[in-house]
ZADOVEX-483109 format. One record per residue (C-alpha): x, y, z; residue in one letter. Coordinates in steps of 0.5 Angstrom, whole numbers, plus 2048, in hexadecimal, padded with zeros to 3 digits. Example, Ala and Ser with C-alpha at 12.3 -4.5 7.8 and 13.67 -1.06 7.14 Angstrom:
% ZADOVEX-483109
8197F7810A
81B7FE80ES
***
This chain:
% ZADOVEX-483109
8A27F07BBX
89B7EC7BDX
89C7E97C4X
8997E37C5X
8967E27CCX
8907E17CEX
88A7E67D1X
88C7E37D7X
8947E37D7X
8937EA7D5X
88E7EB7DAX
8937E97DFX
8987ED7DDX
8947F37DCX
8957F77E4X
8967FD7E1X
8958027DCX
89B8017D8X
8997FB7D6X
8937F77D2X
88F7FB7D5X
8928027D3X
88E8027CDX
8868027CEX
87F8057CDX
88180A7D2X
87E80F7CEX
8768127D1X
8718137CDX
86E8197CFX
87381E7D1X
86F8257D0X
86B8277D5X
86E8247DCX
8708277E2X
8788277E0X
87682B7D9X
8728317DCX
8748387DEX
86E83B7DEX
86C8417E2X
86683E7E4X
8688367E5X
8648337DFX
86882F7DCX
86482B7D7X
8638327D4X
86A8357D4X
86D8307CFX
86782C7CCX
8678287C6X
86782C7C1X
86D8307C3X
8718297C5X
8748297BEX
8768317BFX
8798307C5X
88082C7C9X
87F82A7CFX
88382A7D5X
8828247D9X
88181E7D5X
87F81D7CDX
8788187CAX
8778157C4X
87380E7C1X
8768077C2X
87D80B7C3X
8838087C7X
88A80D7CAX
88F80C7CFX
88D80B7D6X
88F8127D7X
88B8157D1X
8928187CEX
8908167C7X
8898137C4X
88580F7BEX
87E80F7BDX
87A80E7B6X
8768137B4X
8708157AFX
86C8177A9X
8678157A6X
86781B7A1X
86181E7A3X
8638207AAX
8648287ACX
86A8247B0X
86F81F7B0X
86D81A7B5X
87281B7BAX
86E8197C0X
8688167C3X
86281B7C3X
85D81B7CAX
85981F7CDX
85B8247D3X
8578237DAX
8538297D8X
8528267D1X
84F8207D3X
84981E7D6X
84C8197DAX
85281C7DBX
85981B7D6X
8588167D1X
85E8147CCX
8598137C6X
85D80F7C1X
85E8077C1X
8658047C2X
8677FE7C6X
86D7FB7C8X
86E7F47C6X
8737F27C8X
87A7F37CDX
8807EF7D0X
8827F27D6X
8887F47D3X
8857F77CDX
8897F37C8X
8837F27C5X
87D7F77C4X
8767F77C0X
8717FD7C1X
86B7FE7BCX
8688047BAX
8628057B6X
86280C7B2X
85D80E7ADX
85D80F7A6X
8588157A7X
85981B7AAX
85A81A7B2X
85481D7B6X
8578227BAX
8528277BAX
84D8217BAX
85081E7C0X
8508247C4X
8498287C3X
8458217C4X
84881F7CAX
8458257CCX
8408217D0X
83C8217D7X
83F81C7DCX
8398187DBX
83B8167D4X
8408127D2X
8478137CFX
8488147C7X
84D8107C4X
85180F7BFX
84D8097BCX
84780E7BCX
8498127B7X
84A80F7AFX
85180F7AFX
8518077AFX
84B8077AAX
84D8017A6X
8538007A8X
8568067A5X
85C8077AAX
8638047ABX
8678007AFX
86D8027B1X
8727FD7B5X
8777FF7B9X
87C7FB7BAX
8837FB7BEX
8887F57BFX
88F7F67C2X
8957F37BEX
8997F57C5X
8997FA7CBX
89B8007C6X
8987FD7BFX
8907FF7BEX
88C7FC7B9X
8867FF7B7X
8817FC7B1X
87A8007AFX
8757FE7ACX
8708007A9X
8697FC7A6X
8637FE7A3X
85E7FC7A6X
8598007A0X
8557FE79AX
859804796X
860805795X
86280B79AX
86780F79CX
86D80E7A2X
8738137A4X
87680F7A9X
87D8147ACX
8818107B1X
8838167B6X
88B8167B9X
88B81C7BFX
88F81F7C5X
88A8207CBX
88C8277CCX
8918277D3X
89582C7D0X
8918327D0X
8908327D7X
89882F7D9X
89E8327D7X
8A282D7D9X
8A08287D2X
8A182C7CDX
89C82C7C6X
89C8257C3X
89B8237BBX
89781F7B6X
89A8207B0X
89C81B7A9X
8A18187A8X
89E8157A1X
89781379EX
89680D7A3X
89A8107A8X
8988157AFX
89D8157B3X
89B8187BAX
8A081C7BFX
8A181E7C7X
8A481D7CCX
89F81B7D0X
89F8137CCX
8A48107C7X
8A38127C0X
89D80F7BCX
89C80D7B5X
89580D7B2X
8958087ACX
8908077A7X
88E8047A0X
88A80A79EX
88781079FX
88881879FX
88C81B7A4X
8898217A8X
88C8257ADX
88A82A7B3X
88B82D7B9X
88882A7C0X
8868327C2X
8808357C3X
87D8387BDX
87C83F7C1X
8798437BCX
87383E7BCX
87283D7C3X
8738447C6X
8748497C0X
87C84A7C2X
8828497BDX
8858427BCX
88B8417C0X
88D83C7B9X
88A83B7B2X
8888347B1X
8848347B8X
88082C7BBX
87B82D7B7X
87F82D7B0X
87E8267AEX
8768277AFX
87682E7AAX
87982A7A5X
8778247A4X
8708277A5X
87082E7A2X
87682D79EX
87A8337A1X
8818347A2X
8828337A8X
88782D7A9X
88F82F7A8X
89182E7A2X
89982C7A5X
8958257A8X
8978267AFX
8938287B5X
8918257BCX
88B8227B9X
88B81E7B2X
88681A7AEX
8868157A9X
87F8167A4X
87D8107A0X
87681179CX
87380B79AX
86C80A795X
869804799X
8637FE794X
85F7FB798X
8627F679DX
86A7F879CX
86E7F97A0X
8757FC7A0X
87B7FD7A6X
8808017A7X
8878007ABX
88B8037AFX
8918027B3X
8948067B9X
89C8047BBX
8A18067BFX
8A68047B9X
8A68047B3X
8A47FF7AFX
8A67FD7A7X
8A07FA7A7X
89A7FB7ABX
8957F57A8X
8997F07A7X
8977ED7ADX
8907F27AFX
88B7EC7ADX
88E7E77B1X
88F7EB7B6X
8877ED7B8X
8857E57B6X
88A7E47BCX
8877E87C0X
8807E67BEX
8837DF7C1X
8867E17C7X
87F7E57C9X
87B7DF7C8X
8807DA7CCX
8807E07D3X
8777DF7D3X
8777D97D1X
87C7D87D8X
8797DD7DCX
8717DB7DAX
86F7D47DCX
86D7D07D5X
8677CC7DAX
8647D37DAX
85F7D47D4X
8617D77CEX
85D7DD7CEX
85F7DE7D5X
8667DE7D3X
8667E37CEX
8627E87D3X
8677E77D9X
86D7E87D3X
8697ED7D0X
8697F17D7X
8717F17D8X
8717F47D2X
86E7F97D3X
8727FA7D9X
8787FA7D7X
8767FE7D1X
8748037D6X
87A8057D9X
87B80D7D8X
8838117DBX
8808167E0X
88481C7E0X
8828217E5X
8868267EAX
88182A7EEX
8868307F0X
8888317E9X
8818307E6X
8808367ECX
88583A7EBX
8898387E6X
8918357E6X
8978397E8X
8998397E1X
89383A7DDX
8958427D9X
88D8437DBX
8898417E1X
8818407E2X
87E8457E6X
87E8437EEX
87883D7EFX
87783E7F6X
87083C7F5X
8708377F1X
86F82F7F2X
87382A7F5X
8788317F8X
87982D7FEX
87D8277FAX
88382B7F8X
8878257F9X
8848217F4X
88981F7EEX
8858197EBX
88A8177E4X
8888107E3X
88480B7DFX
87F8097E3X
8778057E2X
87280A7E1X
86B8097E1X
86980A7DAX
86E80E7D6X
86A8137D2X
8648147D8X
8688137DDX
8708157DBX
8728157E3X
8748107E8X
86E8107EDX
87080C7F3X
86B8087F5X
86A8067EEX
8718047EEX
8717FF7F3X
86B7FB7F0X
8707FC7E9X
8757F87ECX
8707F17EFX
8717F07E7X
8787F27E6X
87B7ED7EAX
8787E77E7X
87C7EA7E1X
8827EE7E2X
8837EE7EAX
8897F37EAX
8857F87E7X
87F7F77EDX
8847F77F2X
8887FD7EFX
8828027EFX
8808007F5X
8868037F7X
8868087F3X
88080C7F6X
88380B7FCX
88A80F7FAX
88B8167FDX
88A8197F7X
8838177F7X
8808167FEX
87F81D802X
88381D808X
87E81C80CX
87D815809X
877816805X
8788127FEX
8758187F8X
86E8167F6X
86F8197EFX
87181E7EBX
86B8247EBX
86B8237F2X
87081F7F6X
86D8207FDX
86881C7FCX
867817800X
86880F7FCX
865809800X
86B806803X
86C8007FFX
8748017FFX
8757FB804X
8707F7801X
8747F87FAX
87B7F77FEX
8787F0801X
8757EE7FBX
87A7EF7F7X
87F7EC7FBX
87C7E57FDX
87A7E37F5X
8827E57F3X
8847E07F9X
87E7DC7F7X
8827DC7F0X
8887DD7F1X
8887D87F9X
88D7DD7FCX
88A7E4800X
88D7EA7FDX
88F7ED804X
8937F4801X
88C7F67FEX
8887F4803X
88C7F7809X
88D7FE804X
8857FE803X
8847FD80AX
88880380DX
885808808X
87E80580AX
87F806811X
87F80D810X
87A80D80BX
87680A811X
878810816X
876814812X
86E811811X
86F811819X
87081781AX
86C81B814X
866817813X
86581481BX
86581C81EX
86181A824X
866813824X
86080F825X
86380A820X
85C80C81CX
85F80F815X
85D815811X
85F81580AX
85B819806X
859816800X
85E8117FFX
85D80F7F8X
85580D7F8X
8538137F3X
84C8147F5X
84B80E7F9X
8498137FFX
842817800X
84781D800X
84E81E7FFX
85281C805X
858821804X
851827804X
84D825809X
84782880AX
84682E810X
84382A816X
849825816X
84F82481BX
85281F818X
852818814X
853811817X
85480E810X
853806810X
85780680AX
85D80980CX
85D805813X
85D7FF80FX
86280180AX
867802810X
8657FC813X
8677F880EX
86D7FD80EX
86E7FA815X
86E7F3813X
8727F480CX
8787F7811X
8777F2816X
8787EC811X
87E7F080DX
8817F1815X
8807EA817X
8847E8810X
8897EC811X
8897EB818X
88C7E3815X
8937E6813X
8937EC818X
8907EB81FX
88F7F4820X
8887F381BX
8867EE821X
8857F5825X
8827F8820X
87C7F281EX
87A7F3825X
8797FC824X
8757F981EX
8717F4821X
86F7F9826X
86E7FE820X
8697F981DX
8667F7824X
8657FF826X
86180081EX
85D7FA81FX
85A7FC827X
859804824X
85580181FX
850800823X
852805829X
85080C827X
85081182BX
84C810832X
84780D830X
84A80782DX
847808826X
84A802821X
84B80381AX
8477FC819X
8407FD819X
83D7F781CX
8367F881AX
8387F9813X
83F7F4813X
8437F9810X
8477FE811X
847805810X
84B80C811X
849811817X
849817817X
84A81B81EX
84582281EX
848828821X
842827827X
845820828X
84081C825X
842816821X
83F81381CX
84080E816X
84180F80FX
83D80980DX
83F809806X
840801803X
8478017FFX
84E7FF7FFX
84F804804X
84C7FE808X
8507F8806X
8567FA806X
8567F880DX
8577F080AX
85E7F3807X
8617F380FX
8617EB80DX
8687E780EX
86A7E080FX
8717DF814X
8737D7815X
8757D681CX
87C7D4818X
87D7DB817X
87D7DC81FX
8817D7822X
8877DA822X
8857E1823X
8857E182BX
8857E982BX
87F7E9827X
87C7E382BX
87D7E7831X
87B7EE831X
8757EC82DX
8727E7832X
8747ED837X
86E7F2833X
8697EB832X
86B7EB83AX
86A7F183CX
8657F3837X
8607ED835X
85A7F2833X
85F7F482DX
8617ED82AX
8597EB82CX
8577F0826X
85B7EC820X
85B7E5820X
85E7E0824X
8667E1824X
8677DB82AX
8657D5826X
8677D381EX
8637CF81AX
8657C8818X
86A7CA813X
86D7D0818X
86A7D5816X
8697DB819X
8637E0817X
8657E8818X
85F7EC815X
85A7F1818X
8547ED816X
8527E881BX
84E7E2818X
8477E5819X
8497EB816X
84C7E8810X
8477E380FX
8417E980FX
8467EF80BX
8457E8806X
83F7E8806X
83E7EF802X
8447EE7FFX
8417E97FBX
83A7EB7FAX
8397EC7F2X
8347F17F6X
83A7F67F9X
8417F47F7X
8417EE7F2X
8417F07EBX
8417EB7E6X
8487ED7E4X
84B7EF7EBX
84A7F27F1X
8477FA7F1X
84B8007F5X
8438017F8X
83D7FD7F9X
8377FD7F5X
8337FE7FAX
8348067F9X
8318057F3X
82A8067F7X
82D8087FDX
83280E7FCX
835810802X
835817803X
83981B809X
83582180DX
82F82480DX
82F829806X
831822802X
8368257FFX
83B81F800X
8388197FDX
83C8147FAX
83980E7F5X
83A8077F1X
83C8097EBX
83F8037E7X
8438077E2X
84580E7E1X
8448127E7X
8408187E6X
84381C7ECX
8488207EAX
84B8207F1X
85181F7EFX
8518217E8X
84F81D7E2X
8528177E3X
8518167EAX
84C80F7E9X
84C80B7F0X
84580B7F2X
8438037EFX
8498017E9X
84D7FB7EAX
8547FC7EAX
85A7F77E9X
85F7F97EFX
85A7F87F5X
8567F37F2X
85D7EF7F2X
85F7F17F9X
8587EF7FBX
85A7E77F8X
8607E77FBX
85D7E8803X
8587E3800X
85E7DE800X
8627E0806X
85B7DF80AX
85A7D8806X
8617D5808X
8607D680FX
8597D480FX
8597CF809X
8547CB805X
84F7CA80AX
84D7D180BX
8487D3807X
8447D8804X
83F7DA800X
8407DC7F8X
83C7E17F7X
8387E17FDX
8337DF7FEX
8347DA7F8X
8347D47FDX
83A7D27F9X
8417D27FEX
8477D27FCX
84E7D3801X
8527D9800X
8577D77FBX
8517D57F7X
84E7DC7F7X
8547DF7F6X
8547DB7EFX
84C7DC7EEX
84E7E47EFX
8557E27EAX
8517E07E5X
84C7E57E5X
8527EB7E4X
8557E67DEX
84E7E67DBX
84E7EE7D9X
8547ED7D5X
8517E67D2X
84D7E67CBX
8467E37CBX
8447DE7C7X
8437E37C2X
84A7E57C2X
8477EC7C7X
84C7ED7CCX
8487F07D2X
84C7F77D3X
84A7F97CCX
8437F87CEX
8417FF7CAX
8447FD7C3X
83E7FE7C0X
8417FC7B9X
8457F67BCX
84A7F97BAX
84F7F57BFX
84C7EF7BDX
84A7EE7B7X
8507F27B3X
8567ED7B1X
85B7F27B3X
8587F57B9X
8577EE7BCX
85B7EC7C3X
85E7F37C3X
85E7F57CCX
85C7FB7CFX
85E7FA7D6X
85A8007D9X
85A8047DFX
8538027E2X
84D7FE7E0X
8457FE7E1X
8427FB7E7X
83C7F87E3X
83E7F77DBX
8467F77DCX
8477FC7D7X
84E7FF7D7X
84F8067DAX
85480B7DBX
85B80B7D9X
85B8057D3X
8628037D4X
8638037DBX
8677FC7DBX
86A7FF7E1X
8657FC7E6X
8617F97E2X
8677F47E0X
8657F07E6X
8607EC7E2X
8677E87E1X
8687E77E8X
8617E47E8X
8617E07E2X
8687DD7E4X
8667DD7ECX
85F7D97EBX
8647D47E7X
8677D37EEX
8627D27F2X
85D7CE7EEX
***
């Protein structure tokens, strides 16, 4: 029965997983080669079990496949797979280079893209584009086998899209009710010959039960020609429908005997379906039943012809599953347009529409269910009939208490198949605009007991969960929770209070772990920034006492204020937080002192003859000295930035008290930041490190096209180390450079690039503290843009000029190039019917030309192109 709601009544509705959203894209792309999967000897987990033995092997944790959907605790899967004839495999999965393979680190190397997606998946569409010839594999792998010098060797680069010998493949899903999944595949020629496609939609269980005796075995298994009917115990009963096609049927087990020379526990073992439809082996169960099952069309395509197959998944049996399957999808198609055009403002341009619609698809798409229990990946469950050998050396020992099950956004789902906590956070700035719910659930998520260590650190990502992450958290929390009031125009309190208390230990733990002298001046380590350092902060060089970091102070300054601002709000309906606004403001006040207090001699983090600031470091014969780098690690200080109406503390005369008591008794603190005694004109209050003359000069080479300023953004380092590398110590071993693109340090190993790319995430934080300043300031503040043009501008118009400057790497010239594919030599991109308006969103981007780089589907952080397109709207 089709329900007729809206996106948005569905949306609504859908608090829970047992709901619209219980069906959904939660499938990675990659699931070979993680953390999760590796029980190696020796740690190598992109080797253990690589592509190659993907097809062979079942995994554990979690389950891949391409444009796939399943419940949202991956009991059950469907994805599409393959074949062009041609191939020594079935296309399963998305084939990439490993970290050792690559010169430039992992590199998914296919093309696919998410086209689109409602925030409950009532309707998806994926493309993937499969050649006609044989995929080149081995082509792939040997010539990347570059220096870091070169460039990356792609997909494009080789002859498999010669002539448009290859097909497009449309993946598309529509739900027909919470329990009722409609799945059309089409296929298009796109060649001048006629061609051959296999095209095998693929029904399988996710294996629980191997390592779980509590869930006995379940089954696929037929119950006529056009009908699979799936059965656990774990889920309700499934029937697969379908018009055509040849049902086939194996087990999701290991194949043993490929992969580690032993006997097969089972007959028609994972990668049956693959040896028969290739090779034509008799490795499928002739009984038609399994846990994993296929249904093989084959199609001879002319030129330009397109076929489509249909498939249909319900929790009932239905006398006729396609009577109502076309409609069905043309209403979802309908409803899909109808939510964007609510949620993007028709006065935006057209093609910035499709840009910002185009990037919540894509992070939509890239939702994932992350399983991974650190205890038994060490030891092994108390059920399992065998356990590993004991790991007490491997990675992530110390957070056995980690028990992650959850969907969850991830940063790419095949590069980066893992939640990474910083990258969440940014994740979340988008999601708001589009499912508020989601947002505020997975900051609370990371927050939970089964995720944060006891000691109150939030996990980094899963190769190692120490790591430390800036503490963007709070940022995300009050974001998040000002745009839903803003949308909704009441405060969701519970969530706010609930993210707080676990933020308050998450703060204890910065104190106490990364302000070890308790000089509130901080020490994070590397903090995210690869490579943007002359060394590696988490190694220092022998000499070193200790780092002061700019970056780390700043980032808990602004960690400060978000708490300060989220106590005050709470403080409105509870009078307890007015207390502990007070402990923050002085927390923030402490931060702003130390940062140009160090050590007995007073040594400010701000270099007044360079007007910027700098990481110091303390000598182990008590000398200090700056690290004169210019990067981000020196404009983070603006993020320390909030605006505060004297509204909000009219009622607050707890607050009122004891910060006029710390302004009394310690005027040389609140001297340092600006002037908390008298608001503007409309009432506002300026909280922010940076005084004045301070933002003023940090400007000045911020908007330098010479140092920071790009054409397409703001770079993560000057351009003036391009001519002037900054090197540390006499030896010269330490020495960092501009470098606009891929980094050819390998630090931190091969996709470690932040010595000069622009990135999406602090160019829009960057904004943002542009106009928090401006609503403070207002319209007679002015600046050059660029300096030293002559041309001033406020500071809400620079945040535009710099909005439209990231907007133009995703725009196409007037030759229809878009800027990020500013190596397309065959213009391809441009000039291909079917290759046209297709979004990358990548990882990274080229200082000097706008190139894209890194991870090609990163819509995780790069999504914030939306926000800036629907925010320049706002504030035109």
């Amino acid at each position: 029965m089709t329900h007729n709601l809206s996106e948005a009544e569905k949306l609504a509705v859908s608090d829970s997983y047992r709901n619209w959203k219980k069906w959904g894209p939660y499938l990675a792309e990659r699931q070979w080669g993680t953390v999760r999967e590796d029980y190696s000897d020796n740690g190598d987990a992109w080797e253990f079990i690589n592509h190659d033995k993907a097809r062979s092997n079942a995994y554990r944790w979690g389950e891949e496949g391409i444009g796939g959907f399943c419940d949202s605790r991956e009991i059950l899967c469907l994805a599409p797979a393959f074949w062009n004839g041609k191939d020594p495999i079935l296309k399963e999965r998305l084939f990439g280079l490993t970290n050792n393979q690559g010169n430039h680190g992992e590199d998914v190397k296919e093309l696919y893209f998410h086209q689109v997606s409602t925030p409950t998946h009532s309707y998806n569409k994926y493309l993937y584009k499969y050649p006609q010839n044989k995929f080149p594999y081995d082509d792939l792998v040997t010539k990347n086998q570059r220096s870091r010098e070169e460039t990356e060797f792609e997909l494009l680069d080789t002859d498999s899209f010669k002539d448009n010998a290859y097909f497009d493949c449309f993946i598309e899903y529509a739900k027909a009710g919470i329990d009722d999944i409609l799945m059309k595949v089409t296929v298009v020629n796109r060649g001048k010959d006629t061609a051959e496609i296999h095209v095998l939609p693929h029904l399988w269980f996710r294996n629980f039960w191997k390592h779980n005796n509590r869930h006995p075995r379940p089954s696929v298994e037929s119950v006529s020609d056009n009908t699979i009917l799936s059965k656990s115990s774990r889920n309700d009963d499934y029937y697969l429908y379908h018009n055509e096609g040849v049902q086939l049927f194996c087990e999701n087990e290991t194949n043993n005997k490929r992969i580690y020379n032993s006997a097969n526990e089972y007959e028609y073992v994972k990668d049956g379906i693959n040896n028969h439809v290739v090779s034509g082996e008799p490795t499928v169960n002739p009984e038609k039943f399994g846990t994993k099952a296929a249904v093989w069309h084959q199609f001879n395509l002319k030129a330009g012809e397109e076929k489509s197959i249909k498939i249909r998944l319900s929790n009932v049996a239905l006398e006729n599953p396609w009577t109502d399957f076309d409609t069905i999808f043309e209403l979802r198609k309908k409803e899909c347009e109808t939510f964007y055009d609510e949620i993007i403002s028709k006065k935006i341009p057209k093609t910035h529409q499709a840009i910002a619609r185009s990037a919540f698809s894509g992070l939509l798409w890239t939702k994932q269910f992350y399983y991974y229990d650190v205890h038994k990946w060490l030891f092994g469950g108390v059920d399992e009939k065998s356990t590993t050998h004991r790991r007490t050396d491997s990675r992530n020992f110390s957070w056995q208490h980690l028990n992650n099950r959850h969907v969850i956004s991830m940063p790419d789902k095949w590069e980066y198949p893992w939640y990474a906590a910083w990258d969440l956070a940014f994740h979340m700035a988008s999601f708001v605009e589009i499912d508020p719910y989601f947002a505020k659930q997975q900051l609370l998520l990371v927050l939970q007991e089964s995720y944060m260590h006891p000691n109150g650190q939030i996990p980094a990502y899963e190769w190692n969960f120490s790591d430390v992450n800036p503490p963007v958290h709070s940022w995300a929390v009050w974001n998040v929770y000002e745009k839903d009031k803003k949308r909704t125009g009441k405060g969701d309190t519970p969530f706010l209070e609930k993210a707080f208390q676990k933020l308050l230990i998450n703060f204890t733990w910065w104190v106490n772990q990364k302000d070890k002298s308790g000089t509130d001046l901080f020490e994070g380590g590397f903090l995210g920034l690869d490579n943007i350092g002359v060394f590696d902060r988490n190694h220092m060089p022998e000499g070193i006492k200790k780092m002061q970091q700019a970056d780390a102070t700043s980032w808990m300054a602004m960690f400060s204020l978000n708490m300060l601002r989220m106590s005050l709000e709470l403080a409105k309906t509870n009078e307890i937080y007015e207390e502990i606004s007070a402990k923050f403001f002085r927390h923030f006040l402490n931060i702003a002192w130390a940062m140009h207090h160090i050590g007995k001699k007073d040594l400010s983090l701000w270099d007044d003859k360079d007007n910027f600031y700098y990481d110091v470091v303390e000598m182990s014969d008590g000398t200090n000295e700056r690290l004169k780098v210019r990067s981000l690690v020196g404009v983070i200080p603006m993020f320390a930035v909030e605006i505060m109406n004297i509204d909000l503390f009219k009622e607050l005369k707890e607050f009122q008290k004891r910060a006029n008591e710390i302004i009394r008794t310690r005027p040389d603190l609140a001297s340092l930041i600006s002037n908390l005694e008298n608001a503007n004109k409309d009432g506002n209050f300026l909280f922010s490190i940076m005084r004045g003359f301070r933002l003023e000069h940090l400007l000045k080479r911020l908007l330098d096209e010479n140092e920071f300023l790009s054409d397409y953004g703001i770079r993560s380092l000057s351009k003036y180390h391009k001519d002037h590398p900054f090197v540390f110590g006499n030896e010269g071993h330490h020495k960092i450079q501009y470098e606009p693109g891929e980094s050819r340090s390998g630090m931190f190993g091969g996709n470690s690039n932040w010595r000069g790319p622009i990135w999406m995430p602090l160019n829009y934080m960057i904004i943002q503290s542009l106009r928090k300043y401006y609503t403070f300031y207002g319209p007679t503040y002015l600046y050059e843009f660029p300096t030293g043009s002559g041309t001033k501008l406020n500071l809400n118009e620079i945040a535009n000029e710099l909005t439209k400057r990231l907007i133009k790497l995703f725009e196409p010239d007037e030759n229809g190039k878009f800027v990020y594919h500013s190596d397309d030599p065959n213009h391809v991109f441009s000039e291909e019917e079917h290759f046209k308006k297709q979004h990358f969103f990548y990882e990274f981007f080229d200082g000097d030309t706008g190139k894209g780089l890194g991870a090609s589907h990163q819509t995780g952080w790069t999504a914030l192109i939306a926000n800036l397109i629907m925010e320049m709207e706002n504030n035109q």
